[in-house]
C-alpha positions in Angstrom: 108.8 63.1 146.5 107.7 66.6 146.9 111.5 67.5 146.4 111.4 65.4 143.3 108.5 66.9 141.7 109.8 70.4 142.3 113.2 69.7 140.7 111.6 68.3 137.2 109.1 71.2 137.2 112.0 73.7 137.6 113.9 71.5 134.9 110.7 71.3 132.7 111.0 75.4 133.0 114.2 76.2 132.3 113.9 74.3 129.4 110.8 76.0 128.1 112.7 79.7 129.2 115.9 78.1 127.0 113.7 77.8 124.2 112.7 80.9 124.4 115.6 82.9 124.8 117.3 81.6 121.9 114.6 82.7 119.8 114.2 86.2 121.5 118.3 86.6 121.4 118.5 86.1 117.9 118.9 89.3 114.8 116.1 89.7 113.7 118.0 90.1 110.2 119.6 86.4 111.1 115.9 84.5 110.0 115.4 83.3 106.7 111.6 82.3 105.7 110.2 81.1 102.4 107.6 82.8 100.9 104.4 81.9 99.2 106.1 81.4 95.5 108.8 79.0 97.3 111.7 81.7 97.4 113.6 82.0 100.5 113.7 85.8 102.2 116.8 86.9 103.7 115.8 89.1 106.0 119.5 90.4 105.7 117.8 92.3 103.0 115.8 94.4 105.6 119.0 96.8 106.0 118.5 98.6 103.0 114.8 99.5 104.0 114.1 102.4 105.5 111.5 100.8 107.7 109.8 97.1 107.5 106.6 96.6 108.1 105.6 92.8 109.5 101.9 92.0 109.4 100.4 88.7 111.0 98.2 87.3 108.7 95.8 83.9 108.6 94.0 83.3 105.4 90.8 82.1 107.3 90.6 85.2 109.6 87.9 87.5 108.3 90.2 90.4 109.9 92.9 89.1 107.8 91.2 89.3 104.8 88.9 93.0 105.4 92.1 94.4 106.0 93.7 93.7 103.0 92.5 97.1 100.6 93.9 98.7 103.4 97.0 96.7 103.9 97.8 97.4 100.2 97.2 100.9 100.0 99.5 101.8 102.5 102.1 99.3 101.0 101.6 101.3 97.7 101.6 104.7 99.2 105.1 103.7 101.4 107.0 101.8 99.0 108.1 105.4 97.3 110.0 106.1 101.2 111.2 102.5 100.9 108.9 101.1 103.5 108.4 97.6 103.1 105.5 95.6 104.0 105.6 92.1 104.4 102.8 88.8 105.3 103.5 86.8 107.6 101.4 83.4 107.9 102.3 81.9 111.4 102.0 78.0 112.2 101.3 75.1 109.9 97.2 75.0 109.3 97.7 76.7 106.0 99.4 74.9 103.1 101.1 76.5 100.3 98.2 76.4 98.2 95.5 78.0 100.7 98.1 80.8 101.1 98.5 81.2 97.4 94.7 81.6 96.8 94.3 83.6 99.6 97.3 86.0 98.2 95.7 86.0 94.7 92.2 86.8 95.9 92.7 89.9 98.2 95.6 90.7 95.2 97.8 91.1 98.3 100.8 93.6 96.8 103.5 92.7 99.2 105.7 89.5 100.1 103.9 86.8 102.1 106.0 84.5 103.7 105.4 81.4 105.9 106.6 81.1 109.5 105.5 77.1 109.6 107.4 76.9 113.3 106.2 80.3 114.9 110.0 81.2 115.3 109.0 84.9 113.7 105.7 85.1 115.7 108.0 84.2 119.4 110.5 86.8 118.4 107.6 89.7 118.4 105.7 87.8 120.6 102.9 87.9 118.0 99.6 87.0 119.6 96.8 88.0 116.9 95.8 88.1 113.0 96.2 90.5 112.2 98.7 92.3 113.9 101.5 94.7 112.8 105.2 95.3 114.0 107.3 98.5 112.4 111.1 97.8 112.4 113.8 100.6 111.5 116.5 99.4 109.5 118.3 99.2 112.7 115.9 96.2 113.9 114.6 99.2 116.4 110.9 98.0 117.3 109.3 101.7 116.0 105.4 100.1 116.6 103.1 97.2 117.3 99.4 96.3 117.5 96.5 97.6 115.2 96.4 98.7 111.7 93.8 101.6 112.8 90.5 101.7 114.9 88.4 100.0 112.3 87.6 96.8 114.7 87.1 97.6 118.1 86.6 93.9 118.7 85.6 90.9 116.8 82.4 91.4 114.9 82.6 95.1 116.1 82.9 97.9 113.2 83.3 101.5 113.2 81.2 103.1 110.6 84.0 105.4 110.1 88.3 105.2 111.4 88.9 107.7 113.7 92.5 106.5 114.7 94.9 105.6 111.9 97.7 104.1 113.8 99.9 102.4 111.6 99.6 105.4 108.9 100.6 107.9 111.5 104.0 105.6 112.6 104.8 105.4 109.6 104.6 109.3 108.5 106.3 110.0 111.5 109.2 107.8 110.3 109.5 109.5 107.3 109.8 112.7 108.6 112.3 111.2 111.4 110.0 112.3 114.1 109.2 110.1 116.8 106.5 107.5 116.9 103.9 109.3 119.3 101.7 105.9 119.9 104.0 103.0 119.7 102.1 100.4 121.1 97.9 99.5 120.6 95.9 96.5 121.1 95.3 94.4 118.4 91.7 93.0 117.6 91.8 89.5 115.6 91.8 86.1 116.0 94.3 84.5 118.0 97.3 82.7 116.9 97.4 78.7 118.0 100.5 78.2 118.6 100.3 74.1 118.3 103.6 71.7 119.0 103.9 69.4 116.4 102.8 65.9 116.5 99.5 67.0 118.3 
């Protein structure tokens, strides 16, 4: 019995680590996603851009939304370098409507699009909202986590940013010198990653 048990776990697990894989294996420039105004993004596209930058969004996360003035400042300042920013809205709780008002409200400047089966959020192992990821046109993971040092956790302000960390990454870029902090911990609300059907 015992023998039994341990052979369906181990099957049960592999299957789970399949799953994975195949997600984490693939280009990143292989995904196609729509966005909010029903287009479909090739992220072939993401070649010609100097860098991308991939924010995790949820329209109900009041880090989501604070962070938007910022968010499109640095998309209007970057754009000139052909940086690229881009929304991402991870899982299925929002429909296209929700993320449309939520887009038109914060007059978000850059693409959103809609990653209803979490296959974006598994490939950067996206945990948070919101949380950024800076690719080179090379899919070369350049940085991840925080926008700055704003929220030090939820509910937590600074009355003034000390850090700027995804301004710096990004000026390094353009001056091809390397990222000095490539990695920070986000602050936001977590992303429920839900199977379907439940």
């Amino acid at each position: 019995m015992r023998q039994m048990l341990l052979k369906l776990c181990l099957f049960f697990l592999f299957i789970s680590c399949g799953e994975n894989a195949t997600v984490n294996s693939r280009e990143l420039f292989s995904f196609k996603l729509s966005s909010s105004d029903n287009l479909q993004f090739d992220f072939s596209l993401l070649k010609n851009n100097k860098a991308s930058v991939f924010i995790f969004l949820a329209p109900d996360c009041p880090l989501s939304q604070n962070y938007t003035l910022t968010l499109n400042n640095l998309q209007e300042h970057f754009k000139e370098n052909n940086i690229l920013f881009y929304g991402i809205i991870p899982g299925n709780n929002f429909n296209k409507i929700e993320v449309n008002d939520f887009v038109n409200k914060y007059k978000i400047n850059f693409r959103v699009l809609l990653d209803p089966d979490f296959n974006l959020a598994a490939y950067f192992n996206a945990s948070k909202t919101p949380e950024v990821f800076v690719v080179n046109s090379e899919q070369k993971n350049l940085y991840k986590g925080a926008i700055d040092n704003w929220a030090s956790d939820l509910g937590v302000h600074r009355s003034v940013v000390s850090e700027h960390y995804l301004q710096d990454a990004l000026n390094s870029i353009i001056e091809n010198t390397e990222v000095k902090i490539r990695e920070t911990k986000s602050v936001g609300c977590f992303i429920e990653r839900k199977r379907k059907g439940l």
